[in-house]
N, C-alpha and C positions, 0 to 999 in steps of 0.2 A: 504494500500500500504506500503509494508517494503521500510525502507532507503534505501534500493541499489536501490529498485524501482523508488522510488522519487528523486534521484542523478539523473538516466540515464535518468529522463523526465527532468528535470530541465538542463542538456548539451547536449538531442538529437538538439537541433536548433543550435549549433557551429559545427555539421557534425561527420560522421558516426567514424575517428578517436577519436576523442573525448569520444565518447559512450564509444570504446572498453576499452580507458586508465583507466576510470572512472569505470565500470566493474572489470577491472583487482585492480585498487585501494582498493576499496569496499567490494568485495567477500573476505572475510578472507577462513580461512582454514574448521572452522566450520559452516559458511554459506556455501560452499561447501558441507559440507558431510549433513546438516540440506536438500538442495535439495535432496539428494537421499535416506534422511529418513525417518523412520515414529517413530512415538508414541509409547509405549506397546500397548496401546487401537486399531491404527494402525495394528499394527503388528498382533494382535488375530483377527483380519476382515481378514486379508491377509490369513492367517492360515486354516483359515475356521468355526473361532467365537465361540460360545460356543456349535454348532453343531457335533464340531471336537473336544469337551474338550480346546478349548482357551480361554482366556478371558483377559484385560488387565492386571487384579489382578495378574492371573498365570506367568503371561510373565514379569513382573514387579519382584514377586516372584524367580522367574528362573533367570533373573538378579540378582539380588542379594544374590543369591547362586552359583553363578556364571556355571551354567549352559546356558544359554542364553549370548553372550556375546553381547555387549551394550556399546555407549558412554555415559557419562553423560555430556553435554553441557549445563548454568546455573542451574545447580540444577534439570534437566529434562533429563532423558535416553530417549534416541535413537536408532534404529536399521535401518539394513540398509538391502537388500537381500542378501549379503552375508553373514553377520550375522544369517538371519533366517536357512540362508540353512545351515549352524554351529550348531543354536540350533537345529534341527530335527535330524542331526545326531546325538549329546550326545545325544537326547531321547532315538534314537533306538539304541544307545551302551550302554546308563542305561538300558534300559529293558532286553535287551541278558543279560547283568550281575546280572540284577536281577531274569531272568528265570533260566542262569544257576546256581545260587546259592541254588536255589528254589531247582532244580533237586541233586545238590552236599547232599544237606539236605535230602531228601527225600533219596537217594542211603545209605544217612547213617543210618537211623531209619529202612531203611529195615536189613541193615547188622548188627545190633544192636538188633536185635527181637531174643529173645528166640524162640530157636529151638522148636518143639511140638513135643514129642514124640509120634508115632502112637501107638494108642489100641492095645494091641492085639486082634489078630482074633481068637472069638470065633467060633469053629468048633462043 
């Protein structure tokens, strides 16, 4: 049982105002966002795990390249779902930047290519 939990059992029997002040006291700003968090570890289950290519590792990694944007709250990254729907997006705008570079590259080793002169045609 977390402290906030055990605060609001220990002043449920002074009555239901009580509770909420106690609530309101209690919950700081990162126990807030820690309820609507999760883990890297978290986060690659949500993803679709390592059947989708996630895994904590990557998601931890991607954090801290900052691709994955993430809070760090003591010493431990957190994400939140607006966060993930963040990270998927730079995914698929690294990719398109990385396909169309692929293609920018490729359009230049064709225009790069020695010309072949044809045979001529023996008659």
């Amino acid at each position: 049982m977390s402290e906030v939990e055990q605060s609001v059992v220990e002043v449920a029997a002074e009555g239901p105002e009580v509770v909420e002040a106690a609530v309101e006291v209690e919950l700081s700003e990162e126990d807030l966002f820690k309820q609507n968090a999760m883990t890297p570890q978290e986060a690659a289950k949500e993803l679709g795990g390592p059947e989708k290519g996630f895994s904590g590792r990557r998601i931890r990694r991607d954090i801290r390249s900052g691709v994955c944007p993430a809070r760090k709250i003591g010493g431990r990254w957190f994400c939140t779902i607006d966060h993930l729907s963040q990270y998927l997006a730079n995914l698929e705008a690294k990719a398109a930047a990385k396909a169309a570079k692929a293609a920018e590259a490729e359009a230049d080793v064709e225009d790069e290519s020695p010309e072949v002169p044809e045979a001529p045609s023996v008659e």
